[in-house]
N, C-alpha and C positions, 0 to 999 in steps of 0.2 A: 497474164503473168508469164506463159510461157513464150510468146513472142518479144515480150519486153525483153526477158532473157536472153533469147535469140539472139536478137538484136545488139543487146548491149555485149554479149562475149562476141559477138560479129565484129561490132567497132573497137574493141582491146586485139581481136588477131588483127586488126588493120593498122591500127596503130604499129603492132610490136612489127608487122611483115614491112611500116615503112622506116622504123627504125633500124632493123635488121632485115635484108630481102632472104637473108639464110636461115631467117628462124622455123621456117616452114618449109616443106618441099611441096612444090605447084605443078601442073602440069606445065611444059613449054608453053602453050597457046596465053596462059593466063599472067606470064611475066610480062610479055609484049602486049596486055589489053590496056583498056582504059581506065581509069581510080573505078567507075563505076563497076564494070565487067568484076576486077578483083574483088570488091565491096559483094560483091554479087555471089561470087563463090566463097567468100567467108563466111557467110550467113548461112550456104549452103553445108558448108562444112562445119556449122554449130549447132546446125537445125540435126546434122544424122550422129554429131558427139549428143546432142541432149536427146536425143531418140533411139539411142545407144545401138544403130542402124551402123554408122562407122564403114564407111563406103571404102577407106584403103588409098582413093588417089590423090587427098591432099595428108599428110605428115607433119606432123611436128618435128622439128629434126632440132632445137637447140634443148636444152633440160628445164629452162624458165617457161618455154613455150610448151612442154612436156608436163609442166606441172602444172600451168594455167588452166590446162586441156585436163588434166586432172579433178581440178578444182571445180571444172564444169562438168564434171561428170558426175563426183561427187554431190553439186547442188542440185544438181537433176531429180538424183534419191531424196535430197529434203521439198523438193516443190511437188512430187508425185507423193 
């Protein structure tokens, strides 16, 4: 359950980060990677939002992605 979770708010920031490249703030290295590379640190950046660890170097920077980020942090307290 909790990797399904992972996973699945993993692929909604890819989604929103290929609809919008602003809605998130990335490190440089990671705009210039590959769909996988990116895929790769979204997942990682869900795994420490639902481990409520919140490492600091990727951001939410639009308020839809802010609230998304919310809502998974929020569903965290209902699966634990």
């Amino acid at each position: 359950m909790y990797l399904a979770t992972i996973i699945l708010f993993a692929s909604i920031y890819r989604i929103m980060f290929t609809i919008d490249t602003t809605s998130f703030t990335l490190p440089d290295t990671v705009h210039n990677g590959s769909v996988f590379h990116i895929y790769v640190t979204f997942i990682y950046f869900s795994s420490t939002t639902f481990t409520s660890t919140g490492i600091g170097d990727i951001l939410p920077f639009k308020a839809w992605a802010k609230l998304l980020v919310d809502f998974n942090n929020y569903l965290q307290w209902d699966i634990l």
